[in-house]
VOLUMFI-446080 format. One record per residue (C-alpha): residue in three letters; x, y, z. Coordinates in steps of 0.05 Angstrom, whole numbers, plus 32768, in hexadecimal, padded with zeros to 4 digits. Layout:
+------+------+------+------+
: resn :    u :    v :    w :
+------+------+------+------+
:  ala :    X :    Y :    Z :
...
+------+------+------+------+
This chain:
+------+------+------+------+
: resn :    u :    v :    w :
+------+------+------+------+
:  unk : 8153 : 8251 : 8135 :
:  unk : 8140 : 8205 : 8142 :
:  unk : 8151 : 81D8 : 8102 :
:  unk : 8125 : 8199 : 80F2 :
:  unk : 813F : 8154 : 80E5 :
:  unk : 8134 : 8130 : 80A2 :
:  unk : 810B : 8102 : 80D1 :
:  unk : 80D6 : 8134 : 80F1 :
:  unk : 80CF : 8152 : 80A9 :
:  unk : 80BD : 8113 : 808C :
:  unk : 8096 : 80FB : 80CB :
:  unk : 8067 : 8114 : 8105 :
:  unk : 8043 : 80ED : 8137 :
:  unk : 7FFF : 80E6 : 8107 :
:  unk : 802F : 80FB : 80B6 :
:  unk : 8058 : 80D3 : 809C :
:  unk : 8075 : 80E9 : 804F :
:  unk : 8068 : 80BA : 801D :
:  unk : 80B8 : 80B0 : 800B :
:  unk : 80BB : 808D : 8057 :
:  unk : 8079 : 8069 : 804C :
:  unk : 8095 : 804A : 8009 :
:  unk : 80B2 : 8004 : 801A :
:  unk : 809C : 8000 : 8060 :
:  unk : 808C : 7FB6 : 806C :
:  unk : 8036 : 7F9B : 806A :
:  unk : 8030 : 7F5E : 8094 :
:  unk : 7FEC : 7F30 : 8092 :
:  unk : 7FC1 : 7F25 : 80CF :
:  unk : 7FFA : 7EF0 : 80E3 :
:  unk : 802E : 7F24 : 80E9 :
:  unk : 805A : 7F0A : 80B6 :
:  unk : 806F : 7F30 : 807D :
:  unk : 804D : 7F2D : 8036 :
:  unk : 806B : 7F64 : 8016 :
:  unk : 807B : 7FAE : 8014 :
:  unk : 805E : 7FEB : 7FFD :
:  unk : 807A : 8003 : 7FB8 :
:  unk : 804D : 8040 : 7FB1 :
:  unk : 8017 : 8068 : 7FD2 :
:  unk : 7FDC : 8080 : 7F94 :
:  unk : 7FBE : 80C6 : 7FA7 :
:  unk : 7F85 : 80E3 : 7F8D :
:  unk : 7F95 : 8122 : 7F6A :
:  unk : 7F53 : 8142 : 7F6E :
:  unk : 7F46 : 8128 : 7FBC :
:  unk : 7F85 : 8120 : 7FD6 :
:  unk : 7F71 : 80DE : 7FF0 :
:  unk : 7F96 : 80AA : 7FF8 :
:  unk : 7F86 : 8072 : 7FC8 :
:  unk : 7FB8 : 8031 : 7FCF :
:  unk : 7FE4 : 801D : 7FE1 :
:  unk : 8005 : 7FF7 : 7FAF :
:  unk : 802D : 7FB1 : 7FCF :
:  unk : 8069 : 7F91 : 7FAF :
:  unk : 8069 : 7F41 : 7FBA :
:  unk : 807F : 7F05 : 7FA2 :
:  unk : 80BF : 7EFB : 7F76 :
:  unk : 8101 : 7EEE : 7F8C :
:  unk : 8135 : 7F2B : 7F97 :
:  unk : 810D : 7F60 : 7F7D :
:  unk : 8100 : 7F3A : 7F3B :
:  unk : 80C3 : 7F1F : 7F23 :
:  unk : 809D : 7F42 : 7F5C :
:  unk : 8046 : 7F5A : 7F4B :
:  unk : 802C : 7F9B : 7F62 :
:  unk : 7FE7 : 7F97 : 7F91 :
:  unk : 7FC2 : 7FD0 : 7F8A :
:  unk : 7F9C : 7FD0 : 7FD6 :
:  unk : 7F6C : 7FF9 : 7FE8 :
:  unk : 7F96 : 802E : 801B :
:  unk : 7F55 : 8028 : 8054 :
:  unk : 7F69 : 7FD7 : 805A :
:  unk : 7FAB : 7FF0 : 806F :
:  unk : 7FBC : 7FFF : 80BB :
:  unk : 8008 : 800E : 80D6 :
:  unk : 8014 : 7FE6 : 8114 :
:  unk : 8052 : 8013 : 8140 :
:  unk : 805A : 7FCB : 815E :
:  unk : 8078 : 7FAF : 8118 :
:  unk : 8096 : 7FF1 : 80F7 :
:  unk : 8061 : 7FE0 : 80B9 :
:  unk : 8025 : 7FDA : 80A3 :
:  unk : 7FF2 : 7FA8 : 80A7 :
:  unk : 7FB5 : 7F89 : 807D :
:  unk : 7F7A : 7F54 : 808C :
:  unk : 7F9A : 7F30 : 8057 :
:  unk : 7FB8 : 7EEA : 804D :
:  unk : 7FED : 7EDE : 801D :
:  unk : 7FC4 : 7EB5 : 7FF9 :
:  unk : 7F87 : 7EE9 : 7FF3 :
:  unk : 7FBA : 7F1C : 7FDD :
:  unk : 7FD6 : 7EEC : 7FAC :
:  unk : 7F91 : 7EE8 : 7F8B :
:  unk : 7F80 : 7F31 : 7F88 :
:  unk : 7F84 : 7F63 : 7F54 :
:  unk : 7FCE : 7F6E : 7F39 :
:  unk : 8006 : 7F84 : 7F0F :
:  unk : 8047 : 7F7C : 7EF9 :
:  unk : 8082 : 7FAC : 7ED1 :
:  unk : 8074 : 7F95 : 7E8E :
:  unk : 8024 : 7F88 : 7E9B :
:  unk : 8015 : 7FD6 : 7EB9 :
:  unk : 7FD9 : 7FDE : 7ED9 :
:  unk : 7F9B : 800C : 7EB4 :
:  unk : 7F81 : 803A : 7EF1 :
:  unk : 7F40 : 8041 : 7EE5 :
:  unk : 7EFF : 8044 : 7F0B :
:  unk : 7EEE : 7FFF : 7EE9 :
:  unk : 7F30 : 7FE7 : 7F08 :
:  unk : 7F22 : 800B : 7F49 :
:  unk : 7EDC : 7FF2 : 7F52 :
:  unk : 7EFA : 7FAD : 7F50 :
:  unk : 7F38 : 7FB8 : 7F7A :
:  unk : 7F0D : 7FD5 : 7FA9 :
:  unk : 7ED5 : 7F98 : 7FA4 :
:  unk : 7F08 : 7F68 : 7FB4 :
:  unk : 7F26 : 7F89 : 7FFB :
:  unk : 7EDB : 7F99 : 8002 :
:  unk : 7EEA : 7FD9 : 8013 :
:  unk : 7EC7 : 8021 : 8014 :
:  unk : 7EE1 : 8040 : 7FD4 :
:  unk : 7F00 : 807F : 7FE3 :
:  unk : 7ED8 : 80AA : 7FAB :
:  unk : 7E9B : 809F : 7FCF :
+------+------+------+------+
């Protein structure tokens, strides 16, 4: 009986499990780094994916925003080990986000505009 490695369990040539895709690096169209992904949002309903949400900015750890980023904007580039976006650290600074103590409301109000922003197909439709 052939055993599996913790690696193929967690990832295939096309799957990868969301614990591996937590913290993998995003890098903007200039292939530098701009953050990390803290957490992938599924539907429950769907099972689509819906964000990825990106950690950036602080120092350490501390003081760092959540970007909630419309998971379609996203595409993983075997060339850099991460993933990356269309976005500049500066657009990304100005779009929708939210800290610890701020939380963010995940709503379809909040969705529409996340969405508007990355003009992006919204993945209910």
């Amino acid at each position: 009986m052939a055993t599996t490695t913790s690696l193929e369990t967690r990832e295939t040539a096309n799957l990868i499990g969301s614990d591996k895709v937590e913290g993998t690096a995003v890098y903007g169209p200039d292939q530098k780094k701009i953050g990390s992904v803290e957490r992938v949002m599924i539907d429950k309903i769907s099972g689509r994916v819906a964000y990825a949400v990106l950690s950036f900015g602080g120092f350490l750890g501390m003081g760092e925003d959540d970007y909630p980023v419309p998971w379609s904007t996203l595409t993983y580039d075997t060339n850099l080990g991460g993933y990356r976006v269309n976005l500049t650290k500066d657009q990304l600074e100005k779009a929708p986000k939210y800290s610890e103590s701020q939380g963010w409301n995940w709503s379809r109000e909040n969705d529409r505009r996340v969405y508007s922003y990355y003009q992006a197909q919204p993945y209910w439709e």
